[in-house]
C-alpha positions, 0 to 999 in steps of 0.5 A: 480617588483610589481604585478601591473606591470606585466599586460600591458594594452591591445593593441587592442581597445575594439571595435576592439576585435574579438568575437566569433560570430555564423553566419547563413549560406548565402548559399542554401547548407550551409542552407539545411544542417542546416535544416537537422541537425535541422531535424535530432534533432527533430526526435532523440528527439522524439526517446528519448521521446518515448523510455522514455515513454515506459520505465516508462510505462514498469517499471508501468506494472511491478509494476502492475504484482508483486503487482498481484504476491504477491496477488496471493502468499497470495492466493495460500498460504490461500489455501494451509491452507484450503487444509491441514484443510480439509485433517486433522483429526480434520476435517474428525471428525468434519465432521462426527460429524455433517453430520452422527451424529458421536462421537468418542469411549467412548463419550455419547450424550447428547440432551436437549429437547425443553422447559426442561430449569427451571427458575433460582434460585432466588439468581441468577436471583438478582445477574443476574440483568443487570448494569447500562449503563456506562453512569449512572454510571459515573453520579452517581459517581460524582453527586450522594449525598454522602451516610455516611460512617458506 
């Protein structure tokens, strides 16, 4: 036996053949009841939209909040430094500098008059002269004439 001979032809006609088709209902009962399962489909999809909806919009609000969070977290904790700054020492010192004219033990004030500054020295007004701009430099470097070498 070969495996051609296994398969028979078909008996029924292919016209013949039953498939399975949907029918629509001939009767008003048969009807009502497709149009309410119909119904009922509808409003579970929009249920299942809105519910959809009011998920994301949920999950964005929450974003929205823990971005705010950990912006108020930066906050609380620049504050936190500036408390610690101003109940310092360093702080109550400085302060006391600049409001009372203060210093510690042992520190001497030294205040310059106004108009008391000299000229520099000549040697140093020469060596304080300001460069030339970059821009010159960079001219001078590569289109200066060659100066000879001693």
């Amino acid at each position: 036996m070969t495996g051609l001979d296994l398969f028979a032809p078909s008996t029924v006609a292919s016209g013949a053949r039953a498939r399975a088709r949907w029918r629509l209902p001939a009767s008003r009962g048969g009807i009502a009841w497709m149009v309410v399962v119909v119904i009922i489909g509808v409003l579970l999809s929009v249920q299942f939209g809105r519910q959809v909806y009011a998920n994301w919009e949920i999950g964005q609000r929450a974003a929205a909040i823990e971005a705010q969070i950990a912006q108020v977290e930066a906050e609380n904790d620049r504050l936190r430094d500036e408390l610690a700054y101003l109940q310092s020492d360093a702080y109550i010192s400085a302060e006391a500098r600049r409001l009372a004219n203060l210093g510690a033990a042992g520190e001497q004030v030294l205040i310059i008059p106004a108009g008391a500054e000299e000229p520099l020295p000549e040697e140093l007004a020469a060596a304080a002269e300001p460069p030339k701009p970059m821009l010159e430099q960079w001219i001078d470097l590569f289109f200066a004439p060659e100066t000879a070498a001693p």
